[in-house]
N, C-alpha and C positions, 0 to 999 in steps of 0.2 A: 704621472705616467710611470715613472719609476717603481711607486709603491704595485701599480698591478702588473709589470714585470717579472716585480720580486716574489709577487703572489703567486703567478704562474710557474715560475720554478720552484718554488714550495710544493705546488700541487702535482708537479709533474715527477720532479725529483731527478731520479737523474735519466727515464725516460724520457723522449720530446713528443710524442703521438698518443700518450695513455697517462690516466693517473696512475703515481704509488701507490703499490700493493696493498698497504693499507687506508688509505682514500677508496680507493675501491671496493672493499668491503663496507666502509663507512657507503659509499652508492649505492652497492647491491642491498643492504638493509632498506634504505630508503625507496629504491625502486619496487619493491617486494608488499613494502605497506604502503603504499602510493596505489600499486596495481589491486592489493589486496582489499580496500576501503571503496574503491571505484567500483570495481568487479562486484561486491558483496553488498553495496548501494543502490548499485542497479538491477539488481537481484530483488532485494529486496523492494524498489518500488516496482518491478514488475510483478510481486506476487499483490501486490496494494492494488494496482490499477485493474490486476485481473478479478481481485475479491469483489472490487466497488463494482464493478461491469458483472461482474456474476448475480450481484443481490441486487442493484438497477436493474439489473434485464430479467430479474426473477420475481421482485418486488416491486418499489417503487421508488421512486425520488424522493416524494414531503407525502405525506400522512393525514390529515386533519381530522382533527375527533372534539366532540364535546369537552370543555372543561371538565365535565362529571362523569365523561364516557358517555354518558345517555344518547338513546338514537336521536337520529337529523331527522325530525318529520317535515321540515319545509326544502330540502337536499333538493328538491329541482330548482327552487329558487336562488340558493346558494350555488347550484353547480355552474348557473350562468352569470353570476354573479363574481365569480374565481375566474372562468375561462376569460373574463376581461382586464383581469390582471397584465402589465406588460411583463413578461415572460414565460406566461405561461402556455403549453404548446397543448394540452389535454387534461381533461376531467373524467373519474369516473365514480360511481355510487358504489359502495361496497358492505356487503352482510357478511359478519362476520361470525359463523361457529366453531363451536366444540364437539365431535359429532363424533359415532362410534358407528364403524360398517361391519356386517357379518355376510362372509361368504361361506355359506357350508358348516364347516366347522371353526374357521378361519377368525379370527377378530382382531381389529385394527381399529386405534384412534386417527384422528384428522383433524385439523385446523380448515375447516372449509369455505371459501370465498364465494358468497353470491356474487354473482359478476353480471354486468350488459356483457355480453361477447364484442360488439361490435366496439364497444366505447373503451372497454378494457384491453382489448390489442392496440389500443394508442399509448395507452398508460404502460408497459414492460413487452418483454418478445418474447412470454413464457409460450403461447401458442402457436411461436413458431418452431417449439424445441417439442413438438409433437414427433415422436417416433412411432406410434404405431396409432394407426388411426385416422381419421381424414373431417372433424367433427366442425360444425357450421353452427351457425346462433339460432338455426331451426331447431339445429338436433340435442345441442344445448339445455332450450328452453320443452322440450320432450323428454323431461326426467333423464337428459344426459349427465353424466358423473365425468371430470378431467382429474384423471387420477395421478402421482409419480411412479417410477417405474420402482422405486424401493418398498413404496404402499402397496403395488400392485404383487411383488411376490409376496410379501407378507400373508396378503389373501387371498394368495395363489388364485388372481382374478386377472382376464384378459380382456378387450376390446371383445364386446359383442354379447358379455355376459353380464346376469344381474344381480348385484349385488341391494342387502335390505340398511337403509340408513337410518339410527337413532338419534334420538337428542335427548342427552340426560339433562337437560336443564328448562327446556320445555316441555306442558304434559298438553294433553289434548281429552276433553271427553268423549268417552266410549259406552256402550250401554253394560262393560263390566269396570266403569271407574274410570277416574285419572289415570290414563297412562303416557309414557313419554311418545313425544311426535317421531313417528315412522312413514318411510316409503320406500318407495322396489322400484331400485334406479337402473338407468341403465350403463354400462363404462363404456366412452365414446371414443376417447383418447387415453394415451399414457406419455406422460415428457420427462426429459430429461435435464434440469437445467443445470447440472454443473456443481449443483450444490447437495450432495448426499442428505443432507440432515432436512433441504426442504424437501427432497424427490420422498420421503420417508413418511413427512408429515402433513404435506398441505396436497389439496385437492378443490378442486372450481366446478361448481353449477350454477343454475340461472339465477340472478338477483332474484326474479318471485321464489323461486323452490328455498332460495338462503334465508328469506321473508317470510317465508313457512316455518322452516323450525326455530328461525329467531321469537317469531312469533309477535312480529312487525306489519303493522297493516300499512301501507306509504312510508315506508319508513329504512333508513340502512343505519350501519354501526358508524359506520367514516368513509370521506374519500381520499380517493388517491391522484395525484397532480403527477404531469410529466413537463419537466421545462425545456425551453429548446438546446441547453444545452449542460451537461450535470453537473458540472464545475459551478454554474452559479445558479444552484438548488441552493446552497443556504442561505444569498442573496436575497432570494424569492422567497422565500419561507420567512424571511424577514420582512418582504413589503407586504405579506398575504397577511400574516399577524396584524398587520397595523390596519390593513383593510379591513379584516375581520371584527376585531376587538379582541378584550381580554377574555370573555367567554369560549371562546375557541382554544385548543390546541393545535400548532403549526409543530412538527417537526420533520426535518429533511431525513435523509440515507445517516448521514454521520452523528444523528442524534439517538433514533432508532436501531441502530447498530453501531451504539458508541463503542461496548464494551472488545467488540473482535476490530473495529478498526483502533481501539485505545493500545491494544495488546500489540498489534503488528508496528506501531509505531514506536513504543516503549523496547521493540526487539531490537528496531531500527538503530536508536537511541544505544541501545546498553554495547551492539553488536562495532557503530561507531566508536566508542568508544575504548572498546577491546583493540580494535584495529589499530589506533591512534595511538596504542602504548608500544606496538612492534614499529613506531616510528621514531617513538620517545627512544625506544632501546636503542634504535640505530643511533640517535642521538651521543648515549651515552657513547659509544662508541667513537664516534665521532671525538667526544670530551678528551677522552683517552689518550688516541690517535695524534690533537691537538699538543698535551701536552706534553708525550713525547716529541714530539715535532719543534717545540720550543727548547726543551731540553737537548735536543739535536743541533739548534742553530741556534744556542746561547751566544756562540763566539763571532757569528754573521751579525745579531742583533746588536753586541756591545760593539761592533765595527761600526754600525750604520747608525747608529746613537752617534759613537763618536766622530763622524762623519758630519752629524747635526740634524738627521733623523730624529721630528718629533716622538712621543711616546704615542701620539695622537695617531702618528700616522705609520706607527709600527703598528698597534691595534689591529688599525683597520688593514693590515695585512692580511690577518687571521681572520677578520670579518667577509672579507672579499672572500677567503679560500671556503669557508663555511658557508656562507648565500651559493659559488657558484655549485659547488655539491648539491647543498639543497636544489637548485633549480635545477640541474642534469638530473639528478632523479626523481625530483616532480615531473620533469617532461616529457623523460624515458618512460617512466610506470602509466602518464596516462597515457601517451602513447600506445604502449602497448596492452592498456584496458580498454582502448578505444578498438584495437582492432579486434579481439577478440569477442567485445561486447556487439561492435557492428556486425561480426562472424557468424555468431549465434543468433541475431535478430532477423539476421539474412536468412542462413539455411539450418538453423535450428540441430543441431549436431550433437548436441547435450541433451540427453533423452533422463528423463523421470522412470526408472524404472520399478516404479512401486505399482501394482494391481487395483487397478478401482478406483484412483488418483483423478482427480481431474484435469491435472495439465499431465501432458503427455511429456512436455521440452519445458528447459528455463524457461521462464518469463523472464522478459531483461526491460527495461526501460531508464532510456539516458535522458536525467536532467541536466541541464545548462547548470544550475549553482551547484552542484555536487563536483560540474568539472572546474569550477570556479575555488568552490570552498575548502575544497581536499588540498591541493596544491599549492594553496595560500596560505594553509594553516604548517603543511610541509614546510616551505622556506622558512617563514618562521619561527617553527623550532630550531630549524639549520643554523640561522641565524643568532641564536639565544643562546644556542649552544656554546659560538663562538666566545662568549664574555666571559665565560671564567676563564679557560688558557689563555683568551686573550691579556686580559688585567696580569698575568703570572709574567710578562714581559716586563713590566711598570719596575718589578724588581732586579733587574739585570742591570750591574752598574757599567757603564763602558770603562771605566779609568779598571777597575778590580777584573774586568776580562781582561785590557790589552796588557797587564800587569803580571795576570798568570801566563 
């Protein structure tokens, strides 16, 4: 009881309601990279949860392609064969080109999806991010084009006009030759989904028309799987493999788009760790603080030594003063990155003022282990800190203080 007495008046100094002046710096370091690592965490997995929800709701969950890429000519067979997978909530066929449009003078590449319309609004929510347009699986399959709104200025083309599609990679006979397969479509929609680089490049017609210049008779490139729920897409990518066999290709969102979710993870990573070292610093600081504070109460330790105070339990003096810092500013900084973070989540206050950006506001999203992991890693260093001044005690002789 004694020793955290002593501890307390150590910390307080000659204050009773506040730590010493320098204790307190040693806190506000710690509260600072506490708030800082929380703040910047949850930041950061809100821009992660809004990327994966952008290219789920743009693309797809899992994937499946031939081992050699080659097309699926039995795809109706296999599409009912998948949809009885347990997890899985939709199935759709998909043709895939490389297709070049000319409006006028205008020329633009496209990645373009033959799609079911009906089957493929199970699979993402690109057809609901229609802004101009109002297009059905009638209108679709009547040489409708779904174009992005980045594609669409490109060739300076709108809803309701026609633009001419090629395929450099399929030819068709003509009575002057082989030439590439063409047609004169019509643009039904325009969407927007969040993601510039696919609004730019990818574009949907009907599975027959994508069958045309694939130049696939019964036939599509891969499907696409939606599961009921995205978290456990690589789960299901995993039982779909083993159902499948090894001839097939399964890959989920996070395989397919390893390289941009590898990168936001790796920032996560480098960005922790930066953070972590303005807590080290406090630390040092701390070290310092310590062992002036030892060299302050030399002549209080050689009392209480000679009193018959262990070394053990003079230590853990400095150990007590060092945890309860660390845990005041563990609990102070997530504190106060709790409320600022639930502030922003609420009413979004922190605005993205960059042009053409896709989030408007922070994205913020709070995990449990971050408010876990931060805070525990905090004290601990607190903690750590404490052993070298603390051991600098071990040298204080009581007989050589009560003597000076």
């Amino acid at each position: 009881m004694f020793i955290l007495k002593i501890s307390m008046n150590y910390l307080k100094g000659r204050k009773r309601f506040f730590f010493r002046s320098s204790n307190i710096l040693s806190l506000a370091g710690i509260i600072i990279g506490v708030f800082s690592l929380l703040v910047v965490s949850s930041v950061m997995n809100g821009f992660d949860s809004d990327m994966r929800s952008r290219i789920i709701g743009s693309k797809s969950e899992i994937k499946i392609h031939q081992k050699d890429f080659s097309p699926f000519r039995n795809f109706k067979e296999l599409v009912d064969k998948i949809a009885k997978v347990e997890g899985v909530r939709s199935v759709a066929p998909v043709c895939e080109n490389e297709l070049m449009f000319q409006n006028k003078n205008y020329l633009a590449s496209s990645i373009s999806l033959g799609v079911d319309y009906s089957a493929h609004s199970g699979i993402n929510n690109i057809f609901e991010k229609i802004i101009i347009g109002n297009p059905d699986s009638l209108a679709l399959s009547n040489n409708g084009l779904i174009i992005g709104l980045d594609l669409s200025l490109s060739l300076s083309a709108t809803v309701g006009e026609y633009i001419q599609v090629y395929s450099a990679m399929t030819t068709e006979a003509t009575p002057f030759g082989l030439l590439p397969r063409s047609k004169k479509m019509k643009v039904i929609g325009i969407f927007i989904s969040g993601l510039p680089e696919y609004d730019r490049l990818y574009s949907y017609m009907s599975l027959e028309n994508g069958q045309y210049f694939s130049n696939y008779k019964e036939a599509v490139s891969h499907l696409e799987v939606k599961t009921y729920d995205p978290k456990t897409s690589y789960r299901v990518s995993k039982t779909l493999k083993d159902h499948l066999g090894e001839q097939f290709l399964v890959e989920d969102w996070s395989q397919f788009e390893a390289n941009l979710f590898n990168a936001i993870k790796m920032e996560k990573v480098i960005i922790f760790f930066v953070l972590i070292l303005m807590v080290i610093l406090a630390s040092f600081n701390m070290i310092g603080n310590f062992i002036k504070l030892v060299y302050e109460k030399k002549v209080e330790i050689g009392i209480l030594k000679a009193l018959g105070a262990s070394d053990s339990q003079i230590v853990k003096i400095f150990m007590i003063i060092g945890t309860i810092i660390g845990i005041t500013g563990a609990a102070a900084g997530t504190f106060l990155a709790l409320i600022l973070l639930i502030a922003q989540k609420t009413w979004n206050f922190i605005n993205i003022p960059l042009a053409g950006f896709p989030l408007q506001t922070l994205p913020v999203e709070l995990r449990v282990i971050d408010f876990i992991l931060v805070p525990l890693i905090t004290i601990l260093i607190c903690f750590i800190t404490t052993l070298r001044p603390s051991r600098a005690t071990l040298k204080i002789e009581p007989i050589k203080i009560i003597r000076d």
